[in-house]
KOLVEX-644274 format. One record per atom (N, C-alpha, C): residue in three letters; x, y, z. Coordinates in pm, whole numbers, padded with zeros to 5 digits, always signed. Atoms other than C-alpha are relative to their C-alpha. Layout:
BEGIN
AlaXYZ/...
END
This chain:
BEGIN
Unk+00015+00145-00006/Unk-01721-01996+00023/Unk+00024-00050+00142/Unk-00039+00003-00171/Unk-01580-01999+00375/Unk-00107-00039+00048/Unk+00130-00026-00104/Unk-01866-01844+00544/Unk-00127-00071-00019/Unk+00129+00050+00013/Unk-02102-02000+00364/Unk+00007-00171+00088/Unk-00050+00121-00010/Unk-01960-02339+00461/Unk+00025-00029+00162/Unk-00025-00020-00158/Unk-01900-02224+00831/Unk-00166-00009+00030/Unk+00165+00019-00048/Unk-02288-02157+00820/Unk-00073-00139+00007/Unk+00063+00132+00011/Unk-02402-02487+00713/Unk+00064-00116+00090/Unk-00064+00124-00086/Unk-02151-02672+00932/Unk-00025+00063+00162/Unk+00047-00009-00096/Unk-02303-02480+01172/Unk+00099+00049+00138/Unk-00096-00060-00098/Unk-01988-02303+01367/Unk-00050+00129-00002/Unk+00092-00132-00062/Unk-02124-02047+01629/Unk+00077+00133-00016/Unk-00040-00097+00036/Unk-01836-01816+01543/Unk+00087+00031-00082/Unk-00049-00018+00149/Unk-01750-01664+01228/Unk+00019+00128-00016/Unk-00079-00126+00068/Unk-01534-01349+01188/Unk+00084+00024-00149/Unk-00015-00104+00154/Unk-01501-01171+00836/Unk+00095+00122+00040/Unk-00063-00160+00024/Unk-01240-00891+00822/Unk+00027+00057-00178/Unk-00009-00057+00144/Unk-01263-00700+00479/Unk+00106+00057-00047/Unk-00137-00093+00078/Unk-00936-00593+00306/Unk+00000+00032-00081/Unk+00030-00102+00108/Unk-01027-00422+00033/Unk-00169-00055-00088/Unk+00149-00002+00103/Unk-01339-00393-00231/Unk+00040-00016-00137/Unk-00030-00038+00164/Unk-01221-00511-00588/Unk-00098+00029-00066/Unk+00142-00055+00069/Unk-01621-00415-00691/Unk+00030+00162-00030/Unk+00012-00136+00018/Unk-01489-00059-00677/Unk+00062+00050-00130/Unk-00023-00045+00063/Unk-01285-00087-00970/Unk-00028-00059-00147/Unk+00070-00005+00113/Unk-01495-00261-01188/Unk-00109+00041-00059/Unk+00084-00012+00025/Unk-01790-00245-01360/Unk-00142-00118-00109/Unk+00047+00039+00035/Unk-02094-00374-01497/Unk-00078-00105+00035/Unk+00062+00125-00117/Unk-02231-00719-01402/Unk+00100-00113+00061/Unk-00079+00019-00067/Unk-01899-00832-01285/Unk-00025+00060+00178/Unk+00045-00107-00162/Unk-01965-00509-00971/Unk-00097-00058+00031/Unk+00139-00010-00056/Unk-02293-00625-00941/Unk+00028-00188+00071/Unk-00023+00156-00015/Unk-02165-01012-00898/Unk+00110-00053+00122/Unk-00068-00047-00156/Unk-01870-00866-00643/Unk-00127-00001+00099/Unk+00054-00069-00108/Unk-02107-00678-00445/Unk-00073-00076+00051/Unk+00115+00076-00057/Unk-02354-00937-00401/Unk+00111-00121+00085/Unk-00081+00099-00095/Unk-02075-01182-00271/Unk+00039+00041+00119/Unk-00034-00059-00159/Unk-01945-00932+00005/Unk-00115+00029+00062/Unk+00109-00009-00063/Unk-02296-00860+00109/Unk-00085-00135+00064/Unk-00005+00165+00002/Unk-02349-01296+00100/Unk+00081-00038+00094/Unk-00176-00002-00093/Unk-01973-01276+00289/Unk-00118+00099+00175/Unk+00040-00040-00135/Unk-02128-01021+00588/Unk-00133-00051+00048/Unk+00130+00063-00049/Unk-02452-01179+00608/Unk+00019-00149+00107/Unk-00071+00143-00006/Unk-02281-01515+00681/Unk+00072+00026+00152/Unk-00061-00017-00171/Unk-02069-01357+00966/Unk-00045+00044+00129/Unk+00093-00045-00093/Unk-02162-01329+01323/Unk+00064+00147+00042/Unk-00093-00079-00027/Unk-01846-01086+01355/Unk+00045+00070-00091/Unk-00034-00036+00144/Unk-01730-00834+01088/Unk+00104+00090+00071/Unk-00040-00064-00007/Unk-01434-00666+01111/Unk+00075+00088-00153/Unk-00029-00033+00106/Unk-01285-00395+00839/Unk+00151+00110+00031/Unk-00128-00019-00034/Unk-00921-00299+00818/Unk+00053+00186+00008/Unk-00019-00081-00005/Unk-00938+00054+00766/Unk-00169+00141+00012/Unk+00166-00090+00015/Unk-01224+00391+00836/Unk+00012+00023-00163/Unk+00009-00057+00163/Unk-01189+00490+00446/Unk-00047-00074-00058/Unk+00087+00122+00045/Unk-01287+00117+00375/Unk-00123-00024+00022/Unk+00111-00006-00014/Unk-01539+00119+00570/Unk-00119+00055-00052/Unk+00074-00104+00024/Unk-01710+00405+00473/Unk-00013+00001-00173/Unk+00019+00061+00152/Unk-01662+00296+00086/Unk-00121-00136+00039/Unk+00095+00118-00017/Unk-01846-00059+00191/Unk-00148+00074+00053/Unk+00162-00052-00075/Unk-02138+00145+00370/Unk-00056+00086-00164/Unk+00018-00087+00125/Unk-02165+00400+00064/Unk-00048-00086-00104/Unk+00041+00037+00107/Unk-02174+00127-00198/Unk-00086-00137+00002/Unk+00060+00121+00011/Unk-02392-00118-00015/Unk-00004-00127+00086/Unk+00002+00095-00043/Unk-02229-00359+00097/Unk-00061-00063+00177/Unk+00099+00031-00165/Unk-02302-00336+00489/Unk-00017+00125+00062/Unk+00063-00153-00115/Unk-02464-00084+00744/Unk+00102+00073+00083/Unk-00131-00050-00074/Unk-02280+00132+00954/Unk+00023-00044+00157/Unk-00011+00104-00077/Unk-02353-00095+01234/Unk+00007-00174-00020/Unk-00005+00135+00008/Unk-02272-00397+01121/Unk+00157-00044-00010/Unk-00179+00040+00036/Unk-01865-00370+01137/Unk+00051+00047+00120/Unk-00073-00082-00047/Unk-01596-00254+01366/Unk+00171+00004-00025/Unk-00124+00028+00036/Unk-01240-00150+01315/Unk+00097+00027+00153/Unk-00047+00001-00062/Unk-00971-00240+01582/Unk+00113+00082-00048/Unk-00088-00119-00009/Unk-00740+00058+01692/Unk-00013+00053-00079/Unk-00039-00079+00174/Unk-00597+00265+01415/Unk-00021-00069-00166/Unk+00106-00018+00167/Unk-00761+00061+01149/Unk+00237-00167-00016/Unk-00102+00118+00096/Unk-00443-00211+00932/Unk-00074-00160+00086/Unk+00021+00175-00005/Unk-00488-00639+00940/Unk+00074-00012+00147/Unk-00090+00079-00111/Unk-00172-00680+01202/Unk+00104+00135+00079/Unk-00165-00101-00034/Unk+00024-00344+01224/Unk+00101-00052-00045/Unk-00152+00040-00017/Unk+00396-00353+01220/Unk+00089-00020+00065/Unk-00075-00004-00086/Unk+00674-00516+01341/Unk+00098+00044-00005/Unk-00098-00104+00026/Unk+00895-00218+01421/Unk+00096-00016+00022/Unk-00140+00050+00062/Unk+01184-00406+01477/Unk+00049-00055-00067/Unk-00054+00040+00072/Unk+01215-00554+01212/Unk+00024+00104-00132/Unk-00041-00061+00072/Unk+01159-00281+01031/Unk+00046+00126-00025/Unk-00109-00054-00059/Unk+01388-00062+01214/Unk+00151-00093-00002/Unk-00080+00083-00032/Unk+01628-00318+01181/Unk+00148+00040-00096/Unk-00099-00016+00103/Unk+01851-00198+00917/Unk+00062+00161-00037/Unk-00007-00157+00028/Unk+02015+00175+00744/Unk+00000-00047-00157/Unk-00073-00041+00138/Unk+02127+00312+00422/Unk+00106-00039+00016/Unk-00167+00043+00009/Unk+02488+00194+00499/Unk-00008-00157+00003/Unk-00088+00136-00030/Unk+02467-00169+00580/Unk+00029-00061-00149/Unk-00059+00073+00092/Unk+02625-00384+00375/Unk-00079-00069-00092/Unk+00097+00082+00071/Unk+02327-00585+00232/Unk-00097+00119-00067/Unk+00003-00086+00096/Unk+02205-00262+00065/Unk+00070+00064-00076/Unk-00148-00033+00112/Unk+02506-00144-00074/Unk-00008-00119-00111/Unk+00002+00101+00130/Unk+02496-00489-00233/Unk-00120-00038-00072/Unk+00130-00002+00088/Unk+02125-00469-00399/Unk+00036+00155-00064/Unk-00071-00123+00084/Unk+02262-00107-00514/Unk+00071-00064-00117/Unk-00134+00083+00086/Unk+02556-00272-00672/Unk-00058-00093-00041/Unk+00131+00128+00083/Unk+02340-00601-00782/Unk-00073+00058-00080/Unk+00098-00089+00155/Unk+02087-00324-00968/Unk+00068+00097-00056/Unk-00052-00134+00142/Unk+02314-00094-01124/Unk-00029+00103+00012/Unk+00063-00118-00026/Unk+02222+00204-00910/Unk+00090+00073+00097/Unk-00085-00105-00021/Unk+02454+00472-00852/Unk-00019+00007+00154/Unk-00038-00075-00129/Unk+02608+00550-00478/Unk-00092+00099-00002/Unk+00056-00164-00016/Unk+02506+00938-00543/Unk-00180+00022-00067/Unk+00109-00014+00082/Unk+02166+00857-00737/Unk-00114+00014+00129/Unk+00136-00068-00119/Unk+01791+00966-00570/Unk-00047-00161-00082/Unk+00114+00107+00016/Unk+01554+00641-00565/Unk-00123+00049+00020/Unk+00079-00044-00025/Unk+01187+00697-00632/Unk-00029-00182+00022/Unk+00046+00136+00011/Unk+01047+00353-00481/Unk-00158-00028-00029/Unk+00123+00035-00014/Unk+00751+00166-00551/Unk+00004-00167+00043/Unk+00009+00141-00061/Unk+00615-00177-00367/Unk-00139-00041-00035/Unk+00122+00006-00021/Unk+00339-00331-00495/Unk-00035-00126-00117/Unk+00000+00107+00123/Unk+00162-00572-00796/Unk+00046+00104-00116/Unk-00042-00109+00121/Unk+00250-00431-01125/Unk-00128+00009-00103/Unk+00164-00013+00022/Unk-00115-00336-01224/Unk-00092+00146-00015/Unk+00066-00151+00000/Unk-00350-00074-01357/Unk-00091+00040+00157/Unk+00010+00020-00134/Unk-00500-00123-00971/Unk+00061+00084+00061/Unk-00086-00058-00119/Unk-00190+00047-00808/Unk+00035+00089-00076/Unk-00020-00142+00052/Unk-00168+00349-01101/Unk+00147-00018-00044/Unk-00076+00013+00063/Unk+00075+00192-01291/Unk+00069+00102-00087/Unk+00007-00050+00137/Unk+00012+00425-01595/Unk+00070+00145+00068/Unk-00060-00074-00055/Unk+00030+00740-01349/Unk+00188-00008+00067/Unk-00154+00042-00063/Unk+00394+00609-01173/Unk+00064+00000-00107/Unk-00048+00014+00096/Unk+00536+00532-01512/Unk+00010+00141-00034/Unk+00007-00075+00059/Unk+00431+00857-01680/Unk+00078+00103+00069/Unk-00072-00075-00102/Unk+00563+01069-01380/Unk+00141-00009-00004/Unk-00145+00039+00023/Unk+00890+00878-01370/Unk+00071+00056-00154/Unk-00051-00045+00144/Unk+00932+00936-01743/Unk+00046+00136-00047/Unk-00042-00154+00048/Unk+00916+01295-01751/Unk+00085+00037+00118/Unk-00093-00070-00123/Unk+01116+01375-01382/Unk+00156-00054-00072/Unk-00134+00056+00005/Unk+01379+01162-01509/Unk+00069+00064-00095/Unk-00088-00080+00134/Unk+01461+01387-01822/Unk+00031+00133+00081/Unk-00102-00155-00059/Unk+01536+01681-01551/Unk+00089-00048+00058/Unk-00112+00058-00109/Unk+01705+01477-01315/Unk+00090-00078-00069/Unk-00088+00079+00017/Unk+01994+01284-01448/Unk+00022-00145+00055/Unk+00013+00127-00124/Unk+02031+01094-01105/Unk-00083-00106+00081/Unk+00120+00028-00093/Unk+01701+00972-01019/Unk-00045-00115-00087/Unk+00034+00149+00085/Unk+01624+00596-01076/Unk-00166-00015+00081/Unk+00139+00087-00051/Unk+01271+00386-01012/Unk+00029-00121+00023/Unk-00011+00144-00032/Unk+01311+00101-00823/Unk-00141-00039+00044/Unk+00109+00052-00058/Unk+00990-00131-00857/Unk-00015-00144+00059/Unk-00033+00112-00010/Unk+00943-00446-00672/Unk-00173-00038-00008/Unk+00133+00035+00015/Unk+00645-00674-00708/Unk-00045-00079-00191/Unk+00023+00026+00156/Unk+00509-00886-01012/Unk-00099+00021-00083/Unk+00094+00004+00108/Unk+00344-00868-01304/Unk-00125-00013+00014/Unk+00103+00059-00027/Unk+00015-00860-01360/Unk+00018-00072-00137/Unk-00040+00063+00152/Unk-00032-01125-01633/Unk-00085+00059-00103/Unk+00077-00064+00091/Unk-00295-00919-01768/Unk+00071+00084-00102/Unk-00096-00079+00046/Unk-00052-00652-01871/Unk+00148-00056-00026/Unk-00165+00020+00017/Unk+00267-00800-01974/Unk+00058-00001-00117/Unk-00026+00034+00162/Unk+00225-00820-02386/Unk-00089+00156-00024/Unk+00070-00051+00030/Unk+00118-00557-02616/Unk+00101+00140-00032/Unk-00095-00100+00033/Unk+00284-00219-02767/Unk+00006+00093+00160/Unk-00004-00102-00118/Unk+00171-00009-02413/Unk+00028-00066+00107/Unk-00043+00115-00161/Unk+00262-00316-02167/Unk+00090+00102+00070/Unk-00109-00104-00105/Unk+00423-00180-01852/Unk+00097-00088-00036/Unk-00148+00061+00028/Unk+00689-00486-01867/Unk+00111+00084-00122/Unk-00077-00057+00077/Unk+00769-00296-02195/Unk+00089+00132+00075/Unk-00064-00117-00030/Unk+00806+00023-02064/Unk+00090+00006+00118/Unk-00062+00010-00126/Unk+00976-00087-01759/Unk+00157-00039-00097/Unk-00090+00065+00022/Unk+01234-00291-01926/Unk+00040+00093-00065/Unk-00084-00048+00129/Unk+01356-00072-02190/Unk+00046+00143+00034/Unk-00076-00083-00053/Unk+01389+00204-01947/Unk+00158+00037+00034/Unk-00144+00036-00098/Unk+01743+00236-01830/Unk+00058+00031+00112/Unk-00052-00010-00099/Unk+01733+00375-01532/Unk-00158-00069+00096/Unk+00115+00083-00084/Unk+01405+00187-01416/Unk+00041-00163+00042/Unk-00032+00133+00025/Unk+01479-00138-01219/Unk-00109-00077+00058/Unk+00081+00095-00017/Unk+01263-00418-01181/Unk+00005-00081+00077/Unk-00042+00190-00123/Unk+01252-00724-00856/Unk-00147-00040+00037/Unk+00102+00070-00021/Unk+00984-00923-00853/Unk-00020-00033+00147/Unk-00004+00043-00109/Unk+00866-01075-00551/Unk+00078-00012+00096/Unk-00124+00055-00050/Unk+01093-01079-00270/Unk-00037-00052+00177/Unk+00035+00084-00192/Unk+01081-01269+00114/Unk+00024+00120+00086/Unk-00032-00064-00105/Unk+01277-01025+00304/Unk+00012+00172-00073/Unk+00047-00090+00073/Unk+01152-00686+00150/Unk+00108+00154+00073/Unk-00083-00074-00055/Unk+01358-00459+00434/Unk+00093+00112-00031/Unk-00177-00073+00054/Unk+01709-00389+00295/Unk-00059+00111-00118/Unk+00060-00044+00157/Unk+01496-00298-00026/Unk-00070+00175+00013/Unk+00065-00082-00009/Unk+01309-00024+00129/Unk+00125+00081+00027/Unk-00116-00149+00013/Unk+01654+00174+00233/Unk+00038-00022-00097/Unk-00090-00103+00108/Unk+01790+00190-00087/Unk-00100+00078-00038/Unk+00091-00051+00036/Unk+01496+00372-00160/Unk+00029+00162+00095/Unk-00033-00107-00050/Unk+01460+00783-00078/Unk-00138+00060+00013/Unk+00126-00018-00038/Unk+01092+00828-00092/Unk-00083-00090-00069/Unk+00056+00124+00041/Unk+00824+00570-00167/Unk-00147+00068-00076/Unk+00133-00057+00067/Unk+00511+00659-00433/Unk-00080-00127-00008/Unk+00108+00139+00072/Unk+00164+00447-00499/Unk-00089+00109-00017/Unk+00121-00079+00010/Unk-00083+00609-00675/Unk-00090-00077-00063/Unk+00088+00110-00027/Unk-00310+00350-00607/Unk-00159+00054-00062/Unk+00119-00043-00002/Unk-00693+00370-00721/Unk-00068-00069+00100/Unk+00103+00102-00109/Unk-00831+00107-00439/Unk+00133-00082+00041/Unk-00050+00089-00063/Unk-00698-00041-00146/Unk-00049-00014+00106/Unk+00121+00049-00063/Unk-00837-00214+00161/Unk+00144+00114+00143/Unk-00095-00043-00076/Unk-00513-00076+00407/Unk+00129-00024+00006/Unk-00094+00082+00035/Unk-00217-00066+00218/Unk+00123+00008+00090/Unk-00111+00031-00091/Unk+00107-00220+00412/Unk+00143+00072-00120/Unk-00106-00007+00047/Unk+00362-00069+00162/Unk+00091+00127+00052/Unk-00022-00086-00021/Unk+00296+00255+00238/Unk+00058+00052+00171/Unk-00032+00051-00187/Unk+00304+00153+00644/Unk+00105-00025+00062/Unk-00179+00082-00039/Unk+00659-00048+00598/Unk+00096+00124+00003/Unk-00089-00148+00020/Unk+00796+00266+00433/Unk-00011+00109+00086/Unk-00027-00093-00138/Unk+00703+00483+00719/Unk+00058-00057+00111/Unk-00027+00085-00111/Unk+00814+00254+00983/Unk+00184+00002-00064/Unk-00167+00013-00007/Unk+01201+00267+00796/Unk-00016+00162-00015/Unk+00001-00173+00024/Unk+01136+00709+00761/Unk+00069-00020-00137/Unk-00010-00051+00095/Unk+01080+00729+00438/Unk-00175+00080-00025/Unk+00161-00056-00024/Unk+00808+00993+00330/Unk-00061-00086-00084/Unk+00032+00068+00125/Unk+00575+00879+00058/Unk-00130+00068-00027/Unk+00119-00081+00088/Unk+00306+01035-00198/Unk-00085-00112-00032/Unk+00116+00056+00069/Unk-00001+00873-00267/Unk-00100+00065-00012/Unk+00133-00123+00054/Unk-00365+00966-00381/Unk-00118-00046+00156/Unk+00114-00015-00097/Unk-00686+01018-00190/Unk-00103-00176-00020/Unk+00074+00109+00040/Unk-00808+00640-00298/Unk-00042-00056+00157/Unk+00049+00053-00111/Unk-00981+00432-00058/Unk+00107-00142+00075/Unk-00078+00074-00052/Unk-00725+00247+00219/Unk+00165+00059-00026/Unk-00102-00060-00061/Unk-00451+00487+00153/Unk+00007+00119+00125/Unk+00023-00182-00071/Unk-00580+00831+00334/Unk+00028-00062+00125/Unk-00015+00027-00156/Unk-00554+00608+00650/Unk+00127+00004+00036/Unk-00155+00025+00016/Unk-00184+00549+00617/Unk+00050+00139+00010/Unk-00045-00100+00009/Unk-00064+00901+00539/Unk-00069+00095+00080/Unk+00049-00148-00022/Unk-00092+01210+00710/Unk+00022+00102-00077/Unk+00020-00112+00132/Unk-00152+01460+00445/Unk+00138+00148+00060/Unk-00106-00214-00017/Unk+00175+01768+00466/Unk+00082-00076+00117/Unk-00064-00022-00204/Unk+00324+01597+00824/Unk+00075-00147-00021/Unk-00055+00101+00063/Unk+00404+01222+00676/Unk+00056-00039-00143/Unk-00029-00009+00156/Unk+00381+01267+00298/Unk-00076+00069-00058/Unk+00113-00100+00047/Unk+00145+01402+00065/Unk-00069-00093-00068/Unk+00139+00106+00110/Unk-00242+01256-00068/Unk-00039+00061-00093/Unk-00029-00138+00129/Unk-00267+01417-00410/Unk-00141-00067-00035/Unk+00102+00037+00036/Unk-00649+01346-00538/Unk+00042-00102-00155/Unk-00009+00129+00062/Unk-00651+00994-00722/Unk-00009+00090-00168/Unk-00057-00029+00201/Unk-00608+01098-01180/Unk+00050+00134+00045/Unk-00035-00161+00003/Unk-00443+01428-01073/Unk+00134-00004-00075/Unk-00112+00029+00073/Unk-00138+01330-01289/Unk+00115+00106+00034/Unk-00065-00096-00012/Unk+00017+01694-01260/Unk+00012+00017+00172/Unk+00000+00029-00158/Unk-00087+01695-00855/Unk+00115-00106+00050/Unk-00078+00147-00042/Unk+00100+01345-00803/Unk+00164+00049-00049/Unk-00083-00055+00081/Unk+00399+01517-01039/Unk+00064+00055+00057/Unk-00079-00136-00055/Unk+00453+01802-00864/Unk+00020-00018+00167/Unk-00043+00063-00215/Unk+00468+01604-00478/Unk+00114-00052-00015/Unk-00122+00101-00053/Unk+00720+01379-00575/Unk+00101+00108-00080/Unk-00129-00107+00041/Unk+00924+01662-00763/Unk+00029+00073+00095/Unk-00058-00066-00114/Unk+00916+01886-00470/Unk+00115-00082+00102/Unk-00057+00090-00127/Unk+01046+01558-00236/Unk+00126-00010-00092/Unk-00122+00016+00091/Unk+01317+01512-00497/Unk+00083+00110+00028/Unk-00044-00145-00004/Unk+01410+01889-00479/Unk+00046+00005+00151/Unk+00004-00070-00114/Unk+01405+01911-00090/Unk+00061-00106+00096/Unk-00017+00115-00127/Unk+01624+01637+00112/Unk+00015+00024+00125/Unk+00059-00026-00185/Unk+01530+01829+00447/Unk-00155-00051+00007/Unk+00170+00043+00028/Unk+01144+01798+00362/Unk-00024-00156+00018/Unk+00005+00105-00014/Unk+01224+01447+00302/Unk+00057-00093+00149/Unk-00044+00069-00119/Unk+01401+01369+00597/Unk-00103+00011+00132/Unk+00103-00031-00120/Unk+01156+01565+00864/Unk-00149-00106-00037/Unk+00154+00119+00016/Unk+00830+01347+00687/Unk+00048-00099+00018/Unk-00034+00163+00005/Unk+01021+01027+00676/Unk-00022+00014+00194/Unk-00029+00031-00125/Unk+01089+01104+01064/Unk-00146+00000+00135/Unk+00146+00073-00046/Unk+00714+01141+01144/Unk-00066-00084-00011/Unk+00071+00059+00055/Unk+00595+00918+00939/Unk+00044-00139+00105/Unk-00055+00096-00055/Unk+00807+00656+01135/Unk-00053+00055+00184/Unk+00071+00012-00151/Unk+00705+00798+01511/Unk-00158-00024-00001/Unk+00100+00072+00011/Unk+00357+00766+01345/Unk-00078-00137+00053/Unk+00069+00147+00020/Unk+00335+00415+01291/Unk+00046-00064+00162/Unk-00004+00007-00095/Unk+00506+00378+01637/Unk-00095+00068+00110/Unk+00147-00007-00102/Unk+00195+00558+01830/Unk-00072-00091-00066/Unk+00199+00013+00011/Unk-00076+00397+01620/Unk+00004-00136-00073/Unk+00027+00115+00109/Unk+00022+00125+01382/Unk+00092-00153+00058/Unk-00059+00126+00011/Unk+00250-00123+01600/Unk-00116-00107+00025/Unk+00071+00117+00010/Unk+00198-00476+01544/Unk-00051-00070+00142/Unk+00110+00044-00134/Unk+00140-00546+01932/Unk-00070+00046+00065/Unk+00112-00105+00024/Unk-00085-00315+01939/Unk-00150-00115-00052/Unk+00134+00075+00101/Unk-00327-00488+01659/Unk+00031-00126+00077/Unk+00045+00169-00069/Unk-00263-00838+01803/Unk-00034+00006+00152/Unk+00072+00005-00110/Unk-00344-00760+02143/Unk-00127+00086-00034/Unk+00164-00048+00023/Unk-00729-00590+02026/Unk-00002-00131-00046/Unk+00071+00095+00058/Unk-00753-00900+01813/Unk+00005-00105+00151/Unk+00012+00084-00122/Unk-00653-01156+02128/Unk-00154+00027+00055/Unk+00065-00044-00086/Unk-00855-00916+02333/Unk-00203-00052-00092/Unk+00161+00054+00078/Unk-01188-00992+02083/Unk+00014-00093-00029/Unk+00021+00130+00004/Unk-01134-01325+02020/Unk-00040-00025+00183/Unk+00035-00003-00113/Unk-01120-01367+02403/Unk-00191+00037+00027/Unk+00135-00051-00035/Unk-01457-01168+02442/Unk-00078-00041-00063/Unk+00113+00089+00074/Unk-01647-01349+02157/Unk+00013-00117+00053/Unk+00069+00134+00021/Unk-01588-01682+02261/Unk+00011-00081+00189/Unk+00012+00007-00123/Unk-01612-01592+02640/Unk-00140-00063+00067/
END
């Protein structure tokens, strides 16, 4: 609606950046009613940018635009990160000790985290099912998820809210402002996402060294380095996804050496003044 609205009012410059494709995970004449809007969306712009190569290369594959008709600044995310803020904190300070103690989660316990909506989207069904069975070997090992509901899913005998809530060592925080503290109580971070455009959860959590498992979906593979940051387990591999985060559970050297790349990572490639000086630098040059 933007672009179209930028066209008719006749402004000479109009940049599009694409953050994800929700056409990829539907179907029918819904996909066909997506696809024609993002193809409506890049037609419209004089400028296209797309947040990650894995995105891209999904949008070229299913249509939407050519392989000259986009580009992605630096290493690909919206803004990067800002690594002091999210260096800013440990496992000891005081304001995680007290979200420990606020959720009811053991000093000595392992956290498997997740950050995200609470949605068949981000592999709800997989995260749940995983958690369910590790947790009957492990004793100590909680799921902390933050993020809300989808309202789609919140009623019904298989609702996640159900299965979340009635867990007892699964805890639940909705939305939160200052997300930080949240990520150290955490000990490795999972999404086994089916579609994303370049997700930031997995980005934050490398930026405090934590490792993290996700799948081969589109807008994570950019994030992870496969064996050296965490591990990309091929998207329904249920037993694949299973057996990454059981090893990281098993191995708190493994976990410590990936968390500690994963974090000099995002410091070569993903800081945030990084991405805002390319964007300056192309705004500058388009409207030079």
């Amino acid at each position: 609606i933007g672009m179209i609205a930028s066209v008719l009012a006749k402004v000479p410059v109009r940049v599009y950046t694409l953050h994800g494709l929700p056409l990829e995970t539907v179907t029918g004449i819904k996909r066909r009613l997506y696809r024609a809007a993002e193809r409506l969306t890049f037609k419209c712009a004089t400028h296209r940018l797309i947040v990650s190569q894995s995105l891209a290369d999904r949008a070229v594959q299913l249509g939407v635009c050519k392989e000259t008709d986009y580009q992605i600044l630096a290493d690909g995310s919206a803004c990067g990160v800002d690594r002091s803020r999210f260096c800013s904190a440990n496992k000891t300070d005081p304001v995680v000790e007290e979200i420990k103690s606020r959720l009811d989660i053991p000093k000595d316990s392992l956290v498997i985290g997740f950050v995200g909506r609470v949605t068949p989207d981000k592999g709800m069904d997989c995260l749940l099912g995983v958690y369910e069975q590790l947790s009957k070997e492990h004793d100590n090992l909680y799921l902390l998820i933050i993020g809300d509901y989808d309202p789609a899913r919140t009623t019904g005998p298989d609702s996640y809210r159900e299965r979340i809530e009635m867990h007892p060592k699964i805890r639940h925080v909705s939305f939160v402002n200052e997300i930080v503290p949240y990520y150290y109580t955490m000990d490795l971070l999972v999404l086994p996402s089916k579609r994303e455009g370049f997700n930031y959860a997995l980005l934050e959590a490398a930026a405090c060294g934590l490792p993290t498992v996700t799948t081969n979906a589109t807008g994570c593979v950019d994030v992870v380095a496969d064996g050296q940051t965490g591990f990309i387990i091929d998207s329904g591999d249920f037993d694949g996804f299973k057996n990454a985060v059981k090893r990281l559970i098993k191995n708190p050297r493994l976990r410590l050496e990936l968390g500690q790349h994963a974090e000099k990572r995002v410091a070569d490639r993903f800081d945030s003044k990084r991405l805002i000086r390319e964007h300056t630098e192309l705004y500058e040059k388009i409207l030079d």
